[in-house]
TORLUMGU-402180 format. One record per residue (C-alpha): residue number from 1; residue in three letters; chain; x, y, z. Coordinates in steps of 0.25 Angstrom, whole numbers, plus 5000, padded with zeros to 4 digits. Layout:
BEGIN
NUM / ALA / A / X / Y / Z
...
//
This chain:
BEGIN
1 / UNK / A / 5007 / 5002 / 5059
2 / UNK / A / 5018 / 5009 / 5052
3 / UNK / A / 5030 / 5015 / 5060
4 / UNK / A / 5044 / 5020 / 5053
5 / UNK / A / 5056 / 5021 / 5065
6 / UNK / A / 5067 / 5032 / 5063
7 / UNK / A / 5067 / 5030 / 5047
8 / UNK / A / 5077 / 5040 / 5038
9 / UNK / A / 5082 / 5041 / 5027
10 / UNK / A / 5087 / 5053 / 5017
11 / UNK / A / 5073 / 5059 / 5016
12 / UNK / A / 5066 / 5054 / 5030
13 / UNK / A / 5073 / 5057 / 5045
14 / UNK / A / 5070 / 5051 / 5057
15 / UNK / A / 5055 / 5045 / 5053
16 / UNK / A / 5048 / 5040 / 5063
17 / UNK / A / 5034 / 5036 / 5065
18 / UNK / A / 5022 / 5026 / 5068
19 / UNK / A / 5008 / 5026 / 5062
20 / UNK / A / 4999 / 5017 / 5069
21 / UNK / A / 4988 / 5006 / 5066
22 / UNK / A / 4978 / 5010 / 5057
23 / UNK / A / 4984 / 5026 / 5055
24 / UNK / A / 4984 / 5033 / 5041
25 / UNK / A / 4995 / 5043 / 5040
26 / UNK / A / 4997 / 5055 / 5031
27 / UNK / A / 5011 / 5059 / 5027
28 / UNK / A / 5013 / 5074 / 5022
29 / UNK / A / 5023 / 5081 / 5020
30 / UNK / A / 5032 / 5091 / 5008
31 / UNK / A / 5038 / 5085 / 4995
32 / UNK / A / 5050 / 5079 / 4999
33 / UNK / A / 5049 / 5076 / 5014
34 / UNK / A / 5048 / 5062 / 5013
35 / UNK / A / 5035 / 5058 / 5013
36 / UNK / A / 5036 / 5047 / 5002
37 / UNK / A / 5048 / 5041 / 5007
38 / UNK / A / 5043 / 5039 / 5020
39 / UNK / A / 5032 / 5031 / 5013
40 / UNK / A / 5041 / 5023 / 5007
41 / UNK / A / 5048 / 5019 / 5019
42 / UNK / A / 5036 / 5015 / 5025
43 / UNK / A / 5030 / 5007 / 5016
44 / UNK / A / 5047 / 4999 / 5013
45 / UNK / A / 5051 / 5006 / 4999
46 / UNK / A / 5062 / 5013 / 5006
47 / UNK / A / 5068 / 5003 / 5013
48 / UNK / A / 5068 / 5006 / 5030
49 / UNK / A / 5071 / 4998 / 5045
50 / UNK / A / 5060 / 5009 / 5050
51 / UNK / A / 5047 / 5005 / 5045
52 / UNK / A / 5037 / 4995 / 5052
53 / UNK / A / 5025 / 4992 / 5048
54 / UNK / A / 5014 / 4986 / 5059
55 / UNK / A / 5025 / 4982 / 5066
56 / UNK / A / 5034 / 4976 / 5056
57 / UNK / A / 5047 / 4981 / 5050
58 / UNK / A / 5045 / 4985 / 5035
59 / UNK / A / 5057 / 4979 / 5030
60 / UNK / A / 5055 / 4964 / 5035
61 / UNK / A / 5040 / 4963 / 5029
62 / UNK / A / 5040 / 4955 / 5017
63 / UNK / A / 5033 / 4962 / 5003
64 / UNK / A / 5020 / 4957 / 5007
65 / UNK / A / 5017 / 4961 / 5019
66 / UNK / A / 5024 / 4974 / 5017
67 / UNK / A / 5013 / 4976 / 5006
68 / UNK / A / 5003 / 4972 / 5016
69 / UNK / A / 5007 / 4983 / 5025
70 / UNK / A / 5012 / 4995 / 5017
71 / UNK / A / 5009 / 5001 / 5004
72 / UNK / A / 5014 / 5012 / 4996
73 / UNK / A / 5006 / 5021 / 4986
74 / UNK / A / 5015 / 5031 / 4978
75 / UNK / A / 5011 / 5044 / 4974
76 / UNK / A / 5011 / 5039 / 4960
77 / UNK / A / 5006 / 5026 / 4953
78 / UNK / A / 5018 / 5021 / 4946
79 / UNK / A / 5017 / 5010 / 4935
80 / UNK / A / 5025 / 5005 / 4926
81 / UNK / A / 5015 / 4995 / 4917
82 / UNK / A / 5009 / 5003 / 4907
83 / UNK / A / 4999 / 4995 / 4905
84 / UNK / A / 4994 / 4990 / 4918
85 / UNK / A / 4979 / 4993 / 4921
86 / UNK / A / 4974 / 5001 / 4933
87 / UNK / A / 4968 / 4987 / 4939
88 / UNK / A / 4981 / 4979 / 4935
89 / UNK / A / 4986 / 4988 / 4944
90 / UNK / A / 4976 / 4988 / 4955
91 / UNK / A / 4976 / 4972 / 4954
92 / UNK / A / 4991 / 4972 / 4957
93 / UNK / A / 4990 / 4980 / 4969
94 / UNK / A / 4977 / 4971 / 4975
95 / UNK / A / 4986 / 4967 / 4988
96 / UNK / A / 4977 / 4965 / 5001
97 / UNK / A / 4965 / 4972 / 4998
98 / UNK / A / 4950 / 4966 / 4998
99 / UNK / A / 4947 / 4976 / 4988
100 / UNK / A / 4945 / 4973 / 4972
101 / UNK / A / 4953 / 4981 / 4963
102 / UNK / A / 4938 / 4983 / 4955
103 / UNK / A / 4934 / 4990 / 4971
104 / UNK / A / 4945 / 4997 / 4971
105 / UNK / A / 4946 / 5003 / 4957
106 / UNK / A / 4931 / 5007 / 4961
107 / UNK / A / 4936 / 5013 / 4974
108 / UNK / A / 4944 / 5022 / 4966
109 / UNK / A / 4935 / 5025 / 4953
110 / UNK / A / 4944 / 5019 / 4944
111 / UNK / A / 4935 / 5008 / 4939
112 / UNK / A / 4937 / 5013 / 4922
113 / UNK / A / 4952 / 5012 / 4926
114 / UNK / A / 4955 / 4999 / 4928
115 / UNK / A / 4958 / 4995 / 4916
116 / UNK / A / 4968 / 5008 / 4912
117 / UNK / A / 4984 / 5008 / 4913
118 / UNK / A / 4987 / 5013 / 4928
119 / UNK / A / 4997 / 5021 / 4917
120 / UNK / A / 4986 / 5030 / 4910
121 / UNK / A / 4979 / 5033 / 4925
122 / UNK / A / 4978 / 5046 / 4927
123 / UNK / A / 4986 / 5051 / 4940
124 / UNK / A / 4975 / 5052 / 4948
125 / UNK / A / 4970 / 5037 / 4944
126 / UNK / A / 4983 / 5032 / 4947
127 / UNK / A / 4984 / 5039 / 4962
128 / UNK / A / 4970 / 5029 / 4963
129 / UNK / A / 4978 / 5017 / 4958
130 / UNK / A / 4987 / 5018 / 4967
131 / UNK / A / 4975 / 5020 / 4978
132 / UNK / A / 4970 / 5008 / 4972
133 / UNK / A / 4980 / 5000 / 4975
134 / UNK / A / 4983 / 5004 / 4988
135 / UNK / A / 4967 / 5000 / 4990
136 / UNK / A / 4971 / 4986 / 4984
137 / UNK / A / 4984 / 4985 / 4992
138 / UNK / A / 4978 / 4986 / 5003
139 / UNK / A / 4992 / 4988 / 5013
140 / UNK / A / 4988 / 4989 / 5029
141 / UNK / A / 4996 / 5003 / 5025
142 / UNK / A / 4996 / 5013 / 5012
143 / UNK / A / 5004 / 5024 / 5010
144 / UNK / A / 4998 / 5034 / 4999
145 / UNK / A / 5009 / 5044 / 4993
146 / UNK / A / 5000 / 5054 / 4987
147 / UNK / A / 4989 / 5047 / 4985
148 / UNK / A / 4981 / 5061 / 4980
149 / UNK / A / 4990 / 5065 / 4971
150 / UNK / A / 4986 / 5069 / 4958
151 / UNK / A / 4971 / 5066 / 4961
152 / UNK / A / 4958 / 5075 / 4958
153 / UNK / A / 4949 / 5078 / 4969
154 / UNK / A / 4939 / 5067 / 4967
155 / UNK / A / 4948 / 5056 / 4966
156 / UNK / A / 4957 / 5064 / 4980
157 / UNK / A / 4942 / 5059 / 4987
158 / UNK / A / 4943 / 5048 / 4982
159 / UNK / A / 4958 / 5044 / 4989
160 / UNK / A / 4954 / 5049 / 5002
161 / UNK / A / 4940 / 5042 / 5003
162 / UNK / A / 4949 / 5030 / 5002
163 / UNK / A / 4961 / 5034 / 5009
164 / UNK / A / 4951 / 5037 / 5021
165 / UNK / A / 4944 / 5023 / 5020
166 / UNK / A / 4946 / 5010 / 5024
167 / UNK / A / 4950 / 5004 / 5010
168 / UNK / A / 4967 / 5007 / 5014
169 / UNK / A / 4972 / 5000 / 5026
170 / UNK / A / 4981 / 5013 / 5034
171 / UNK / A / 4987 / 5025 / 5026
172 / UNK / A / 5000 / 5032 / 5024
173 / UNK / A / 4998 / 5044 / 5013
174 / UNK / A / 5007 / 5054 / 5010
175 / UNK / A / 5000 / 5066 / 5004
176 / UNK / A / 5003 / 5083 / 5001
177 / UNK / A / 4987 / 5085 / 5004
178 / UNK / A / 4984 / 5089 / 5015
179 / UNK / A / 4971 / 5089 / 5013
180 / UNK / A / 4970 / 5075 / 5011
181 / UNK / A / 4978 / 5072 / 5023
182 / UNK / A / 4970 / 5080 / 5033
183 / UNK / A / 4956 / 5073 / 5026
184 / UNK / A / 4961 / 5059 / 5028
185 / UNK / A / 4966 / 5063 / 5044
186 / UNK / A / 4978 / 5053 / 5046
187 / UNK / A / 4990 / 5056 / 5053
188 / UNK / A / 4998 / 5064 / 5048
189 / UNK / A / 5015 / 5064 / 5046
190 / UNK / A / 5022 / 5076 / 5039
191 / UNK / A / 5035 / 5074 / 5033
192 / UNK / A / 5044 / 5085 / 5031
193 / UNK / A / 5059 / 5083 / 5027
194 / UNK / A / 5059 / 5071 / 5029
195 / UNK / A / 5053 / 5071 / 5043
196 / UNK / A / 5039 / 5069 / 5051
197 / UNK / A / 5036 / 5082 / 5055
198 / UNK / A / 5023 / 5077 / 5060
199 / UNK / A / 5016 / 5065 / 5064
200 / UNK / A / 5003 / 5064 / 5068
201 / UNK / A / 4987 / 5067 / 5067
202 / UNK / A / 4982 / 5073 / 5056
203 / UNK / A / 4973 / 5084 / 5064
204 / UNK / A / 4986 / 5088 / 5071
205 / UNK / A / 4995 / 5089 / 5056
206 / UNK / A / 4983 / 5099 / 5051
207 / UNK / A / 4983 / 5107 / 5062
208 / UNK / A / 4986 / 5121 / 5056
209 / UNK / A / 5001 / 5125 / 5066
210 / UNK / A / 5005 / 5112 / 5060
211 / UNK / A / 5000 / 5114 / 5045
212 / UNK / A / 5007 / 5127 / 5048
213 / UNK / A / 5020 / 5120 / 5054
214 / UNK / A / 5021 / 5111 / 5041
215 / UNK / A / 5015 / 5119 / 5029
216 / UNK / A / 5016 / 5135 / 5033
217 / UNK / A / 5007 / 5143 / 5025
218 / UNK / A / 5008 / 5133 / 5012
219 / UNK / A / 4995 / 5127 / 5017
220 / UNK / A / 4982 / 5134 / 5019
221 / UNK / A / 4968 / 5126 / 5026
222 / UNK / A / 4955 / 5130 / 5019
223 / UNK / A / 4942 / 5124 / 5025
224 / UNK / A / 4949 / 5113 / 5029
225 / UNK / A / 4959 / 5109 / 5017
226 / UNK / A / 4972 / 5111 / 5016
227 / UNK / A / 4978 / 5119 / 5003
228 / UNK / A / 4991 / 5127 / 5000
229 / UNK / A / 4992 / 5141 / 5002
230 / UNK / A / 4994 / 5146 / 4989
//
């Protein structure tokens, strides 16, 4: 599905590695380590020989099917129309989805928004935008960067129910919360320097020697979930 073959650059070295058909992959690692960058080269912003996507070389798909295959959600909804509504928005990122952006901004509880500026949504409303769209997109893969930042608990619930349904086609997400990545169970890669340090199931990444290995005694497990040590 997604395979990256001996990429580096001045903050990656010597990535290599093949997610299969149909697996969802979680990418943790520090600040710094190159998490986001490696997002970027899979989905073509940073430009690479290294990428292939279900068998095809990045760099010779065409925009469209590119945007068939792969798509990109940043940490932070970045618009630059002051005055462009919520479902303006919504309506220009309806690609292949079967969805209706009125489905959608149900999904999500952001009905009473439709008619708001994406500019005066809240953080957190604009986190679901960006999930929304993603939704409407509809790419055979999705890579989330952060995609609970800045959320309240309910609408945290609200993300995962969707990011563990069938209403996104295969998931990349790049996240600091550990909880959130042992619930959802995909595979896990954890980046540090620059590296993959480790690469594979999620049961084997929370394993405690290996929680050890990575995050010493930062990290304590109560009842199941995962919190700094303060």
């Amino acid at each position: 599905m997604l395979s990256i073959t001996n990429f580096n650059n001045t903050i990656l070295t010597e990535i290599n590695f093949n997610l299969q058909d149909n697996e969802n992959l979680i990418i943790i690692g520090s600040n710094g380590a190159g998490k986001s960058t490696l997002a970027k080269v899979a989905c073509g912003i940073i430009d690479s020989e290294s990428v292939k996507l279900f068998d095809k070389k990045l760099n010779n798909l065409s925009a469209k099917e590119r945007a068939q295959l792969i798509n990109y959600i940043p940490p932070k909804l970045e618009i630059y129309d002051e005055y462009i509504s919520l479902s303006e928005y919504l309506n220009l990122s309806k690609l292949y989805s079967t969805f209706s952006i009125n489905e959608v901004l149900s999904l999500l509880g952001l009905e009473e928004l439709k008619d708001k500026s994406c500019k005066r949504l809240s953080s957190g409303e604009q986190q679901l935008t960006m999930l929304a769209s993603s939704i409407l997109h509809n790419a055979k893969i999705t890579i989330f960067d952060e995609p609970t930042a800045n959320l309240d608990p309910q609408k945290t619930l609200r993300v995962y129910n969707i990011l563990k349904s069938d209403k996104i086609q295969n998931r990349i997400i790049i996240t600091h919360d550990l909880n959130l990545a042992n619930k959802l169970g995909y595979k896990i890669m954890y980046i540090e320097d620059g590296k993959i340090e480790f690469f594979d199931e999620n049961k084997k990444f929370f394993d405690q020697k290996n929680l050890n290995k990575f995050f010493g005694s930062s990290l304590k497990c109560i009842d199941g979930h995962y919190m700094v040590n303060l």
